[in-house]
N, C-alpha and C positions, 0 to 999 in steps of 0.2 A: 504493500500500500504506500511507503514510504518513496520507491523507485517509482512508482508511478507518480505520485504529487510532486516531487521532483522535478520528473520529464515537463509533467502540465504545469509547473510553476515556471521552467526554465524558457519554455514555447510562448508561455504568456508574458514572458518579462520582451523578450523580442519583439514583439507587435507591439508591446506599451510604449517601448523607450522610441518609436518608429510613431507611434501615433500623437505621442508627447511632441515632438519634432514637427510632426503637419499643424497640430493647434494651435503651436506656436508662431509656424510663420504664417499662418491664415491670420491672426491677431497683426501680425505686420501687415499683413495685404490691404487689412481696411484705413490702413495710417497710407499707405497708395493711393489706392482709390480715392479717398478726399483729396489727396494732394492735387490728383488729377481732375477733379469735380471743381477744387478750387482755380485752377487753372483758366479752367472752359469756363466758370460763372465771370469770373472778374478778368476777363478777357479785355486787354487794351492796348487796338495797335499804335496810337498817338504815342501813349506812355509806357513805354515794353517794361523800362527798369522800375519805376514804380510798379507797377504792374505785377515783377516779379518778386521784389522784397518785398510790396505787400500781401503776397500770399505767404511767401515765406514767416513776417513777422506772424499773421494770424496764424498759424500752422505752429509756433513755437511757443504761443501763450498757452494761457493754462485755461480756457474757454473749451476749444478741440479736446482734449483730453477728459473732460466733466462729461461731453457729453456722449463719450463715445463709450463709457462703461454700460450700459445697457445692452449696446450693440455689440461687446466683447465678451460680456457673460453669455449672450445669446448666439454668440459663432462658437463660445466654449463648447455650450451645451450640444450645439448642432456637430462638432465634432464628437462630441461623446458618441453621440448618433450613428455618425457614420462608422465610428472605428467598431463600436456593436453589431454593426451588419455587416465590417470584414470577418468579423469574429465567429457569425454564424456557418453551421456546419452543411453542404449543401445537401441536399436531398432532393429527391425524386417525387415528385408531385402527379397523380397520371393522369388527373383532369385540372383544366384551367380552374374551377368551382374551390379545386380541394387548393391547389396553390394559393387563389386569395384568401382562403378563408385561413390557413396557415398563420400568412403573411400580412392579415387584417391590423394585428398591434401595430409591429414596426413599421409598413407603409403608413399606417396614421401619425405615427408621433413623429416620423422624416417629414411630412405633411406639413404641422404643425411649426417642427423646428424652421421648414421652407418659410413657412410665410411669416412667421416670427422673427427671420433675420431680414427678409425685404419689408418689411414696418418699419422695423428698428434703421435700415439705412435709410429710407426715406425720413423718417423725423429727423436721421442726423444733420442729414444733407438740408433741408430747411431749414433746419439753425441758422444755416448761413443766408437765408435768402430776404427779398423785402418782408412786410406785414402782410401784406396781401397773399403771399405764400410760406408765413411761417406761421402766424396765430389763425386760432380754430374760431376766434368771436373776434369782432370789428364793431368800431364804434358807429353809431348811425348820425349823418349826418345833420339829419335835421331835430331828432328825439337824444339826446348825450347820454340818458340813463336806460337804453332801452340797447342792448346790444344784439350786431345783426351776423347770422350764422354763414361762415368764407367759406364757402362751397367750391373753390380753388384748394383749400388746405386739405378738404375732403375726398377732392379727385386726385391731389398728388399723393396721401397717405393713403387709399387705396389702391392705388398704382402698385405699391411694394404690396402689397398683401397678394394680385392677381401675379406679379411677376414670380413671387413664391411659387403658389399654385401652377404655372404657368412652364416653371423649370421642370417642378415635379411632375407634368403630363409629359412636356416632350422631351428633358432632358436628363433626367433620372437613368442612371444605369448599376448595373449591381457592381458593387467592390470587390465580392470574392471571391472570382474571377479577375486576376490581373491578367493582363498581355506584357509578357516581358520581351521587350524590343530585341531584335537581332544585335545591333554594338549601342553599346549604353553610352551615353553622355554624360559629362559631369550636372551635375544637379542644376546650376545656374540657365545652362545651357539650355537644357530642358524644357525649366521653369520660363525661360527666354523665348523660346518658340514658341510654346503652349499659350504665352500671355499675347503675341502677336496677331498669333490664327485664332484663340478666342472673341479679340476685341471684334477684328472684321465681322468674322462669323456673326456676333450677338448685335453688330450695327445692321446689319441684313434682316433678320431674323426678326429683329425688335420691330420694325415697319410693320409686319403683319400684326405679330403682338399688340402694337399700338393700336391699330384697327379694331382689331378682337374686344382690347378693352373698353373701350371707347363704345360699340355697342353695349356692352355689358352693362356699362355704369349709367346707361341712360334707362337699361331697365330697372336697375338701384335706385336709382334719384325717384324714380316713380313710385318705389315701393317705400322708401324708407328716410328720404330725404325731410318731410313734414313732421313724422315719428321721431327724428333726431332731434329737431327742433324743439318738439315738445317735452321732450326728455332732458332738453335742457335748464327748460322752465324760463320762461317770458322771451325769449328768443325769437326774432325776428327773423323770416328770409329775407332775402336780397332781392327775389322775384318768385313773385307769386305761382307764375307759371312754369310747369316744366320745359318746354319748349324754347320757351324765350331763354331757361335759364343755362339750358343744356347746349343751344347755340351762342350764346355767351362765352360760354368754355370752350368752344367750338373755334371762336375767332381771335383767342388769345394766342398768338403765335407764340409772345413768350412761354405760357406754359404749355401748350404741345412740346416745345424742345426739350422744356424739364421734364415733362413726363417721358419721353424717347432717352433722353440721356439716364433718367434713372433705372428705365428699366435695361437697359443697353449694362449699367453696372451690375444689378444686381444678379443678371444671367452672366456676365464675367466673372463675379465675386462667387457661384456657386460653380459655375465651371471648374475655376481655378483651385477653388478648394479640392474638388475631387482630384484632379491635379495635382496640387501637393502631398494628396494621401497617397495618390500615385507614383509620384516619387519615390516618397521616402519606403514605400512599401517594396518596389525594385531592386532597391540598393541591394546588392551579393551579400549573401551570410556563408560565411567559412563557419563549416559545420567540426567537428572534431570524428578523427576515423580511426583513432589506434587503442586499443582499450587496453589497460595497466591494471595487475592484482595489486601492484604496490604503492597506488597512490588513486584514491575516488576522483572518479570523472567529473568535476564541476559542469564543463562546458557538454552544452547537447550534442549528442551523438546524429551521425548522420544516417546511419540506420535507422534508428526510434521517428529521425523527422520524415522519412519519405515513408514509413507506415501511422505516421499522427493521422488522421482520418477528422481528428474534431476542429481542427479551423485548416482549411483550404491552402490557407497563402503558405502557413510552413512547410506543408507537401510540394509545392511549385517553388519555394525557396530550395528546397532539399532538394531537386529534380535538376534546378540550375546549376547547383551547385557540383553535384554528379557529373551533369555535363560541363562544366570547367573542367572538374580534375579527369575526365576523360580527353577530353583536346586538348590542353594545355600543353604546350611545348616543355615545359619543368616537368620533372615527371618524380618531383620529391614527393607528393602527396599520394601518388600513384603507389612510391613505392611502401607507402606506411597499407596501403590496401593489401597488398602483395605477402607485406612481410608477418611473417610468424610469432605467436604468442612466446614470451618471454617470464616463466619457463615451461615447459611443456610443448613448444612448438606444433601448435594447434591455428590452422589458418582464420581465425573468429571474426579478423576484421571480411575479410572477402567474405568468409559464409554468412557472416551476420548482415550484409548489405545485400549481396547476391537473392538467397530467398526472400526477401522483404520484396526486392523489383520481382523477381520471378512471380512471387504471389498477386503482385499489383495485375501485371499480365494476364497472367491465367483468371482472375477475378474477372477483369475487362473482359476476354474474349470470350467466358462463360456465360457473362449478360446478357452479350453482345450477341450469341448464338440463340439466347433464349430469347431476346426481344425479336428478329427475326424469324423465330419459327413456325411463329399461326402466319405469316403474310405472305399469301397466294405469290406463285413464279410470274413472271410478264408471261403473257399470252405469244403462245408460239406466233412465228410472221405467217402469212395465209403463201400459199406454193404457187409460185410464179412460172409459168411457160411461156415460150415463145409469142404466145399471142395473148397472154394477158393471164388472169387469176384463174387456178384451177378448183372448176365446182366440182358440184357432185351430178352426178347423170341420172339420168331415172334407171336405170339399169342397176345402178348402186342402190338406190332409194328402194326398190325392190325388194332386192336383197337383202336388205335388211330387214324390213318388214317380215320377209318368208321368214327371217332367223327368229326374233322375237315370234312369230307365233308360232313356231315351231316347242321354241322354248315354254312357252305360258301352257302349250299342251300337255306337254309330258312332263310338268314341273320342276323345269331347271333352272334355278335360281342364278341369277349375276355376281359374278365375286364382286360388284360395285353395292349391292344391296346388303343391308344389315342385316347381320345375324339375330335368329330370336336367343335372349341370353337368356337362359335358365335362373329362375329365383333365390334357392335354394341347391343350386350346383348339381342336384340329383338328374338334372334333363328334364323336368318337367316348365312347359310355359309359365310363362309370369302373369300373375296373375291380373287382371282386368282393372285400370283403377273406376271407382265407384263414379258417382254421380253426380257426389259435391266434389270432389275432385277436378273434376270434369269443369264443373262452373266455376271455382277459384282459381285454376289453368285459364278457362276462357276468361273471367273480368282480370287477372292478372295480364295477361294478352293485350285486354283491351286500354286497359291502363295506360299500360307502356306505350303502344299505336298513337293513342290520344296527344301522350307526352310530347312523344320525337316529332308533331305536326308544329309542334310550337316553334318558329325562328330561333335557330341558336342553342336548343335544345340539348342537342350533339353538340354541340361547341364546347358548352359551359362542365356539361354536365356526365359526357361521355368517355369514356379510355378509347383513343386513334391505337390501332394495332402498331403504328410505326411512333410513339409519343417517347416509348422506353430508350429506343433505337434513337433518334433527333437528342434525348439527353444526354446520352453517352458519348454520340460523336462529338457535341457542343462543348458538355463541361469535360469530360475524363478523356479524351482523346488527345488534347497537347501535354497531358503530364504520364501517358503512356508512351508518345514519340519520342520525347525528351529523357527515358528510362529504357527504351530500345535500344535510343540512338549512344547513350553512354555505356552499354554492357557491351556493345556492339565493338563500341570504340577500344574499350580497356582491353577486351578479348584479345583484337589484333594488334593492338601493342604489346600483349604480354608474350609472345615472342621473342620479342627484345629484351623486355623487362623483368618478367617472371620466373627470377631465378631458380624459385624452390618446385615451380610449377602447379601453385596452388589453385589452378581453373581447369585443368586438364580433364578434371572429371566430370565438371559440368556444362561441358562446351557442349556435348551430344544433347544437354538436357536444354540449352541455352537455344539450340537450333531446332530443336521440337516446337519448343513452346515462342518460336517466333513462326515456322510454317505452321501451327494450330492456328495460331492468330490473321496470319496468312489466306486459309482458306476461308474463316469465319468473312474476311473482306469481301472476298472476289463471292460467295451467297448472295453481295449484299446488291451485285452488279447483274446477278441471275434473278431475282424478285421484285415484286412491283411496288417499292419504295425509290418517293422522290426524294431525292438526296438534295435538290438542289435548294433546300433551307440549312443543310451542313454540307453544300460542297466542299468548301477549304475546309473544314478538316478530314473531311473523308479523302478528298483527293488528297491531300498531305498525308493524313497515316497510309493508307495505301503506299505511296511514293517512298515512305520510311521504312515502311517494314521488308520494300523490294531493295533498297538503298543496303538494309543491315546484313539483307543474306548476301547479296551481290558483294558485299564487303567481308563477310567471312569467308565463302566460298575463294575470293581473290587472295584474301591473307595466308588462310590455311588447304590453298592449292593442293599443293605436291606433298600433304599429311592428311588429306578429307578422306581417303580409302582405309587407312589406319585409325582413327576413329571409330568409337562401337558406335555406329550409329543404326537407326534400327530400318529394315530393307525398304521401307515406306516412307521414310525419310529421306534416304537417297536418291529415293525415285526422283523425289518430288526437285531434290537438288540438282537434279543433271541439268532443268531447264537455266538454273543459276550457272553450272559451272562448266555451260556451253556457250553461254551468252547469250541463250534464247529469249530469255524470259521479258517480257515490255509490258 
């Protein structure tokens, strides 16, 4: 119990010290984004240098700061949020219905936290602006004690509430799943690009948004705009009328731009967040590979991480990390894999790493065979002659007929037809079911019938025979190529490397369980599953797993015959180790 709280204390301190790191500099990014808010508001090309020390100076008082702690406790909390959903363990959902219903908490409280930070930056950002768009009451011009309700402060503070909302319909994507890039950049770097292509992006983007909203709030104003006022007690509107009032807002150029610019921030400031998580979530973890009797292993083993199963990322950290120390030109770490317990000379580190991917494999392609197995082959092609499709003649049609009643005479049953199965095993028929029987079959029947007439029905509510098959290639397919492509790699360097020879025994088991997985693909190319919602990964594992044999078969040429491998293995390798295979 104690090796295992360990293990889960040691996994969790890794993502903390990595999530500590994103909240932090998301806490920087909003001292950014005003910089750059103040910038565009106090825009002056007459006076550039005032211009720019006076944003400067405002940005250094102690105003900015007071007001921005609402909005940093609430990018905290929203980071809590998200580093909770790297955290979760993935799972298998087999209808849409069951997935949201799962995932009804967290999508609401990320909901929440969404619209709770585009509030919070909109009130910030009014701080800085006139009266007319930073205070909620305005005095009336003609009555001094009768204050009148700024339906400008109304439309920019719900602005940030729809652009929350607004991220979370079309921009929301899950964390745990990362994409760990082909050559990694330094962080800056990164963070540099990512800030570039989000601004454009969310300038594009926000036009539409803007529109959207802008309906939206005129159906507000109608509902809830007089209710406010009253709620606030003796409060006057501005205009009596919704029309008149909503085309007012309509014609304020200045704040249309506020409103475009703010929501243009807030889907950058949420972009960018995920971004950061993103980063720092990338960064390589050098895993520990040599285990010692004469001293406890502090640091996590890189065995224990590529079979952690309860948060995602350190299995695709651990997967990386595999494949470094399989490429990597150094082959120092290579050789702590390699090398033999001390004393006892027992090879622990390879077999402790080795079955852990073995097992990930065989788990995957066990799935992966069964979610495949009820979904019908494609339909033969119809048989083409010379002069076009070939049917059937009445000659044939005949004949067949003679057969069938040939058959239905003298009681010869179809091997296509079901057997009657005995009750009781003795051979006697099964017995009849009754009559209520009969009727809770027929309205259960009819039930159902009724259901699936409903739109969506099947959508929501139904398992798709290929739903298992689309999960596996999406989420578990890049941390089974990346666990191929490293035993694959280590295999044929140990040639070179492999002093004491401690993989020689499982090479035959290693080249099994990659043509098992092999043939489960190419089923997947014979059945009538669209692949084309996981092409890249199908077409990549496919690509990968012909890559690891065509790379073994190439390394261990002129020793593949000396190998126990078993005769159905070989077969299957000849088309590798003739260069057939495409």
């Amino acid at each position: 119990m104690d090796a295992i709280g360990s293990k889960d204390l040691a996994f969790r301190k890794i993502c903390t010290e990595r999530f500590i790191s994103s909240i932090g500099y998301s806490l920087l990014q909003q001292y950014l984004l005003v910089t750059f808010f103040l910038l565009v508001v106090n825009f002056s090309i007459l006076h550039p240098i005032n211009w720019i020390v006076g944003t400067i100076r405002l940005l250094m008082s102690f105003y900015p700061w007071m007001v921005s702690i609402p909005l940093a406790l609430a990018v905290s909390f929203h980071g809590i949020v998200l580093a909770k959903t790297c955290l979760l363990e993935t799972r298998y959902h087999s209808t849409y219905f069951l997935q949201w219903y799962r995932n009804i908490t967290q999508r609401s409280i990320l909901l929440v936290t969404n619209c709770t930070v585009g509030f919070l930056m909109v009130w910030m950002y009014t701080r800085f602006l006139r009266d007319e768009h930073r205070l909620l009451f305005l005095s009336n011009s003609e009555h001094v004690d009768i204050a009148v309700l700024n339906e400008r402060f109304i439309y920019l503070i719900m602005s940030g509430v729809f652009g929350g909302c607004y991220f979370f319909v079309r921009g929301h994507s899950n964390l745990g799943a990362v994409d760990f890039p082909i050559m990694l950049l330094p962080k800056g770097t990164q963070y540099w690009n990512k800030l570039i292509s989000t601004f454009t992006e969310s300038m594009r983007k926000t036009i539409v948004a803007l529109l959207i909203y802008t309906s939206c709030y005129y159906t507000f104003s109608m509902l809830f705009r007089s209710k406010i006022a009253s709620l606030a007690g003796g409060v006057q509107l501005q205009d009596v009328s919704v029309v008149y009032s909503f085309c007012s807002i309509l014609m304020d150029v200045r704040l249309m731009i506020y409103t475009w610019l703010f929501l243009v921030l807030i889907l950058s400031n949420m972009n960018l967040m995920n971004a950061l998580f993103r980063i720092f979530l990338n960064e390589p973890q050098m895993f520990s590979i040599e285990t010692s009797i004469f001293h406890s292993n502090v640091e996590p083993m890189l065995a224990d991480a590529l079979g952690y199963k309860q948060i995602p990322i350190i299995q695709q950290l651990a997967a990386e990390d595999l494949f470094t120390v399989s490429d990597t030109l150094c082959s120092g770490r290579r050789k702590e894999l390699f090398a033999l317990t001390v004393p006892g000379g027992h090879p622990n580190n390879w077999r402790k790493v080795y079955d852990v991917c073995k097992q990930l494999i065989q788990d995957f392609t066990h799935e992966l065979d069964q979610s495949i197995s009820s979904i019908e082959p494609k339909p033969a092609p119809p048989m083409m002659l010379m002069g076009g499709v070939l049917r059937p003649t009445s000659s044939m049609d005949r004949e067949r007929f003679l057969m069938k009643q040939y058959n239905e005479n003298f009681g010869i049953r179809s091997l296509s037809t079901p057997s009657v199965v005995a009750s009781n095993g003795s051979g006697e028929y099964s017995s009849k079911p009754t009559s209520d029987e009969k009727s809770d079959s027929r309205l259960y029947s009819l039930v159902v019938a009724s259901l699936k007439r409903i739109p969506g029905f099947d959508y929501f509510f139904v398992e798709s025979k290929s739903a298992k098959s689309y999960y596996l290639l999406s989420v578990q397919a890049q941390l089974i190529m990346k666990v191929s492509q490293s035993l694959v790699a280590i295999a044929s360097r140990s040639l070179d490397e492999d002093s004491y020879g401690v993989m020689q025994n499982d090479l035959p088991c290693l080249i099994h369980t990659l043509l098992e997985l092999k043939k489960v693909i190419d089923k997947i190319g014979s059945i009538d599953l669209d692949v084309r919602k996981v092409d890249r990964n199908y077409i990549a594992l496919k690509g990968t797993i012909k890559r690891s044999l065509y790379r073994i078969t190439t390394a261990f040429g002129p020793y593949i015959k000396h190998l126990v491998i078993d005769p159905e293995d070989m077969k299957a390798l000849q088309s590798f180790i003739s260069f057939r295979e495409v």
